[in-house]
N, C-alpha and C positions, 0 to 999 in steps of 0.2 A: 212794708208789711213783712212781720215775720214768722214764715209758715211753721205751723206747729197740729197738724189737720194728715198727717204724710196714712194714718189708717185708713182714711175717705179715700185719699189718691193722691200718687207721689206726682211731681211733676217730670214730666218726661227727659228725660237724659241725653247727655248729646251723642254719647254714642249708638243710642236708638234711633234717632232722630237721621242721622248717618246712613244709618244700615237701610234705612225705611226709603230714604233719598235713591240712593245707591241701588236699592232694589226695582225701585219704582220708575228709576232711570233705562236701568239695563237690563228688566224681564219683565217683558210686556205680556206674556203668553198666560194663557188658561193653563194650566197644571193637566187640568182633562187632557186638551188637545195633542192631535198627535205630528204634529208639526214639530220644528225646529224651536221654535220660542215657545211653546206647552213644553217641549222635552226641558229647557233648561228652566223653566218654574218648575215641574217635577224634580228636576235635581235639587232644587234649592231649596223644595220642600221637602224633599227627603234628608238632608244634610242637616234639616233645624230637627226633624223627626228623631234625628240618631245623635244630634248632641245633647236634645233633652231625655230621651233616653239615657242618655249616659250618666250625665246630673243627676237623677234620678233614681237610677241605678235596675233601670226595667227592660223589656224588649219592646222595639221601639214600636214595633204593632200593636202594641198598649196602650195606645197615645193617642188621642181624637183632639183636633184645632177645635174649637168653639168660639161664640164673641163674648164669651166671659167664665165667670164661674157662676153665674146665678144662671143660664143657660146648662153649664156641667149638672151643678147641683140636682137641678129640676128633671135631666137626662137620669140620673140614679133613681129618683123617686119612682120617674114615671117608668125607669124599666120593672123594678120592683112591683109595683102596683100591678104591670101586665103578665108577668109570671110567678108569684107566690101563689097562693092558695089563699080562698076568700075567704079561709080564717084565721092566719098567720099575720103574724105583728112585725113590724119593725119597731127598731126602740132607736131613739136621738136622745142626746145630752137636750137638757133643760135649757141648754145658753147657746146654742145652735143660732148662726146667722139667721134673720127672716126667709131668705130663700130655702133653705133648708127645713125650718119648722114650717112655712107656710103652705111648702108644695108638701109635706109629708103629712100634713093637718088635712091638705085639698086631696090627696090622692088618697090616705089609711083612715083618715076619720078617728074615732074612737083606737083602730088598731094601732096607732101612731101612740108608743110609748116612750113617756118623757124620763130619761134616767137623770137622778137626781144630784145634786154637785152641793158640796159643802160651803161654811160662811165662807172661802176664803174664794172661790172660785171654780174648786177644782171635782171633774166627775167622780163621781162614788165607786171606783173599782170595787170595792167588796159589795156593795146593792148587786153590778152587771156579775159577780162570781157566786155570788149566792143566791140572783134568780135565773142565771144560766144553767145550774145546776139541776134546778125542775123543772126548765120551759126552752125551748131554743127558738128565737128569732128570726124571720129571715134576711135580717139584717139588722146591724146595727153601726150607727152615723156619731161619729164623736171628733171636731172640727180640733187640729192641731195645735193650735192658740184661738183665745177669743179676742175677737177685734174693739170689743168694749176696755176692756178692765187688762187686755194683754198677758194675762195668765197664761202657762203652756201647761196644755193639756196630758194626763198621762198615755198617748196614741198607743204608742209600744208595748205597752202595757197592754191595751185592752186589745189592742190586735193579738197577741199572742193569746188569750182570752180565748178570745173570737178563733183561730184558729184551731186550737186545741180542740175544741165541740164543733168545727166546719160550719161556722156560719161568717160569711161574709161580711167586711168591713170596710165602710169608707168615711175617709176625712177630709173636710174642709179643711184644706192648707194655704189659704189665700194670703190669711197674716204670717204665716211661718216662712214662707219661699220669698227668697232674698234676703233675709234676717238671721237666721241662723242654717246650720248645714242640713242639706237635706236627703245623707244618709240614712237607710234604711223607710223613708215613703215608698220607694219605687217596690216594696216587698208589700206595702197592703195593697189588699184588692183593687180598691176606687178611689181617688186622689183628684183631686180641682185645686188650680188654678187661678191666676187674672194676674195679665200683664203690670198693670197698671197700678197695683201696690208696693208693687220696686225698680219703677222707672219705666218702664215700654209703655207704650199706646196704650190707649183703653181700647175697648171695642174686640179685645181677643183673649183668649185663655187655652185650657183645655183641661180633658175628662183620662185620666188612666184607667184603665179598665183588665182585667183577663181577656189576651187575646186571640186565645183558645173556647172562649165563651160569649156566646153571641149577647147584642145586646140591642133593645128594642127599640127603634130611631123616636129621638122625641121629631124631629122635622122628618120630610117625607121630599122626595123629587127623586133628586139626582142621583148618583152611586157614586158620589166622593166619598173620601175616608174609609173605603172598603164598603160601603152603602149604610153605614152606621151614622151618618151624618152629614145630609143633602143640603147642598148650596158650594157657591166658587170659593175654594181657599182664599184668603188673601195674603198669598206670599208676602207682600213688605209688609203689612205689620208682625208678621208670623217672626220675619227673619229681626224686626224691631224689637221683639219682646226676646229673643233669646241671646241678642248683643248687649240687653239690658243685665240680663241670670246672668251672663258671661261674667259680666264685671262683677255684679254682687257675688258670684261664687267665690271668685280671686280675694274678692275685700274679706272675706269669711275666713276663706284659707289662711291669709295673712293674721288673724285675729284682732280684724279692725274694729270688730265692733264691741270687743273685750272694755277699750276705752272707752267707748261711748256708752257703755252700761255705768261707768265709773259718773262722767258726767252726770247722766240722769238718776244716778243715786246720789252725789250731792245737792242736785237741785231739792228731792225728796228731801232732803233732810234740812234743808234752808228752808224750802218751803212749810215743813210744819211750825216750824221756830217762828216763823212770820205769822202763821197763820193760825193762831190757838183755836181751838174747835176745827181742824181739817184733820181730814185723815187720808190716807191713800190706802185705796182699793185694793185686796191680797198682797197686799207687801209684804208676807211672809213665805209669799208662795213664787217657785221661780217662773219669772216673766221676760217678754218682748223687753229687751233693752232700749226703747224705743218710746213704750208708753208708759204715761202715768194716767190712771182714774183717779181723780180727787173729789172725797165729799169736801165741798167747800163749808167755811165757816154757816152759822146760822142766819137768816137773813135774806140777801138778794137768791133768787132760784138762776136756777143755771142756766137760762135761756140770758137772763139779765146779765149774768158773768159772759155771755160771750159775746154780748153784744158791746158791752163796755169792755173788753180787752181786744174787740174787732176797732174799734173806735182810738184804742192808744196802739192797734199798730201791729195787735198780736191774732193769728187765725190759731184759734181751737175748737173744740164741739163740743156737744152735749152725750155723743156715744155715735150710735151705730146711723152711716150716714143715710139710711135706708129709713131711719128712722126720725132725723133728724124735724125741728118745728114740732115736737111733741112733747107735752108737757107731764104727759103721765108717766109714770115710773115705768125701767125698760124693763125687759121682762127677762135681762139677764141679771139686774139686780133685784128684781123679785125673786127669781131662783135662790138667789144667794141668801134668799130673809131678810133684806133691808125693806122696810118699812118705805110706805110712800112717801112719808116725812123729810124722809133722810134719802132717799133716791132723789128726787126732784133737786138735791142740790152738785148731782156726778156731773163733772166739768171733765174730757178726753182733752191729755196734751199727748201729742204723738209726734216724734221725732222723724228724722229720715238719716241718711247717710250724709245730704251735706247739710246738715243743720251742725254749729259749731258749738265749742262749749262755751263763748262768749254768745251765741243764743240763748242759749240754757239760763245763763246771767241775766242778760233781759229781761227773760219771763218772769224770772226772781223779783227784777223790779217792778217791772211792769203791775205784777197780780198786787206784791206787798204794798204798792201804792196805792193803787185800787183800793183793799180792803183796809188801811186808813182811810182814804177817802168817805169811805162807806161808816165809820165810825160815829156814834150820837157825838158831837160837841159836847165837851164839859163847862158846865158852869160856872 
C-alpha cells in the first residue's frame, strides 16, 4: 500500500517513536509531584515547553499541552463564548476545520460569522478590511492552510488586520506545522496544533495563547498548565511530538521540501494530461507542497475512486478525515461555489516527507489506469 492520506495522519516516525521509548523508560514521575521522579518529568516538560517556544518563536508560558487540536480549537471557542459580550460576534473563514466551525456554530449561534473566500480557496482580506472598518469582532479564526484543497491562507495578512483594530486572532495551523517554516505564528494570539500531522503520536497537541491573559479552562480539576488546563501531562508523547518538529524543522531549514513541491507539481501536470475532464482544486493559488484536491473526471463519485485505488494499492480520501463516508459536498468546496455536481467528484492525495517521487509515479499510474478502465468500450 502506498500511503497518499499523510493530511488524515502521518505515520509515526522513528525518531518519535525513540524519544517516546526513552521517555517512558526513564521518567516515570507525575510532573505535579514533588519528589525526585515528578522533578525530572517537570524538567522534561519544561525543556519540550521552551524548544517549542522557540520554534515558534513565543514565550514559552504561551504554550498549553492538549490531546490534540480539536481539543485546542474547542478551548478558543469556549473561552470566547465565556468572556465577550452577549452581543459581540466572532467571525471564521467559511473553510474552517469542523472542530472550529462546529464548536463556534455550538457556542455563537447566529453570532458566529462566516468570512467568505474566493473560487480559488482563498479568505476575502478586503470583505475582513472593509467590514472591520464598521464593526469590530471579538475575534476572529482564520486556519493557516486548509486541509482539504491545501491552499495557504493569507494569516499574516489578516493578523496584521486584526491587530491594527485590537481584536484578537487565532489560527488553525495543524496543516501548516512541519510543512513549511513557522516563522512569525508565534506573534499571533491563538495558534493550535497536533502532533500527529508530521509524525509524533496522536493523542497530543497544543493551544498558544497570551500569557499575560488569562484564559477560561474548557476542562476543570487539577491546576496543571498553570490551572488553564486540568489533567496529568503526558511527558512521552509531549517529548515524542517535539523530536518529530525537531526533524521537520531541519528538513525545512535545509529546503527539502522545495523538491517535493517540484514532484507533486509534475504529477499535476501528468495527471491532467491523463485525465481529460480533471482539474485541480486552486492551482493558481499557493499551496501545501504536499497536496493535491482533484475534481476527478465525470462519472465514478469519489467515494468510488477511493475505494478502487484502495483496492490497486493506493490510500487517498475524499477530504476532511472528520468528514470522511459523506457523500454530500464538503462545505469547503461549497464556500468556494462548486456546485454539488462537481463536489461529489474531490478525490485528497496528500503526500508526507517520505513519500518518493517514484510514489508520485505510481499514483500517475495507478489513477491513469483506473480511469481507462472506467472507459465505455468502443464498438
Amino acid at each position: 500500500m502506498i500511503y497518499f492520506d499523510y493530511n488524515a495522519t502521518a505515520p509515526v516516525m522513528r525518531e518519535a517513536r525513540e524519544a517516546w521509548l526513552n521517555v517512558t523508560e526513564k521518567i516515570g514521575g507525575n510532573p505535579s509531584s514533588m519528589h525526585q521522579a515528578g522533578t525530572r518529568a517537570s524538567i522534561a516538560l519544561a525543556d519540550a515547553r521552551e524548544n517549542l517556544a522557540a520554534h515558534l518563536g513565543c514565550h514559552p508560558l504561551d504554550l498549553i499541552w492538549t490531546s490534540g487540536a480539536t481539543e485546542a480549537n474547542n478551548m478558543v471557542t469556549h473561552h470566547f463564548a465565556r468572556t465577550l459580550e452577549a452581543t459581540e460576534e466572532i467571525w471564521i473563514s467559511a473553510i474552517e476545520h469542523p472542530c472550529v466551525h462546529d464548536s463556534a456554530k455550538h457556542y455563537f449561534g447566529k453570532r458566529a460569522k462566516l468570512i467568505p473566500v474566493t473560487r480559488d480557496g482563498v479568505v476575502d482580506v478586503d470583505w475582513i478590511t472593509s467590514e472591520m472598518a464598521d464593526r469590530r469582532p471579538g475575534l476572529v479564526g482564520v486556519m493557516a492552510a486548509n486541509n482539504e484543497t491545501g491552499v495557504i491562507q493569507p494569516w499574516r495578512e489578516i493578523h496584521a488586520i486584526c491587530k491594527a483594530y485590537g481584536v484578537p486572532f487565532f489560527t488553525d495551523a495543524v496543516q501548516y506545522i512541519g510543512k513549511l517554516p513557522l516563522k512569525g505564528l508565534g506573534d499571533c494570539d491563538y495558534v493550535s496544533g497536533a502532533a500527529h500531522k508530521f509524525g509524533g503520536p496522536r493523542g497530543v497537541g497544543f493551544l498558544k495563547i497570551p500569557h499575560r491573559k488569562a484564559i477560561t479552562p474548557l476542562l476543570h480539576g487539577g491546576k496543571q498548565e498553570g490551572g488553564r488546563r486540568a489533567g496529568t501531562e503526558n511527558v512521552a508523547i509531549i517529548a515524542a511530538m517535539m523530536a518529530a518538529l525537531d526533524v521537520r524543522e531541519k528538513q525545512i531549514a535545509r529546503s527539502e521540501h522545495l523538491l517535493r513541491k517540484v514532484w507533486r507539481d509534475n504529477f499535476e501536470a501528468q495527471f491532467l494530461r491523463a485525465l481529460p475532464g480533471a482539474s485541480i482544486i486552486g492551482q493558481n493559488q499557493p499551496r501545501l507542497w504536499n497536496t493535491v484536491s482533484a475534481l476527478m473526471p465525470d462519472g465514478e463519485r469519489k467515494l468510488q475512486w477511493v475505494i478502487r485505488l484502495d483496492k490497486a494499492g493506493f490510500a487517498v480520501s475524499t477530504g476532511s478525515a472528520c468528514t470522511t463516508g459523506k457523500e454530500e459536498p464538503s462545505h469547503v468546496l461549497s464556500a468556494m461555489g462548486y456546485k454539488s455536481a462537481h463536489a461529489v467528484r474531490a478525490v485528497r492525495m496528500s503526500a508526507g516527507w517520505e513519500t518518493t517521487e517514484a510514489d508520485w509515479d505510481a499514483l500517475l499510474k495507478g489513477v491513469a489506469k483506473l480511469y481507462q478502465e472506467l472507459q465505455p468500450a468502443k464498438s
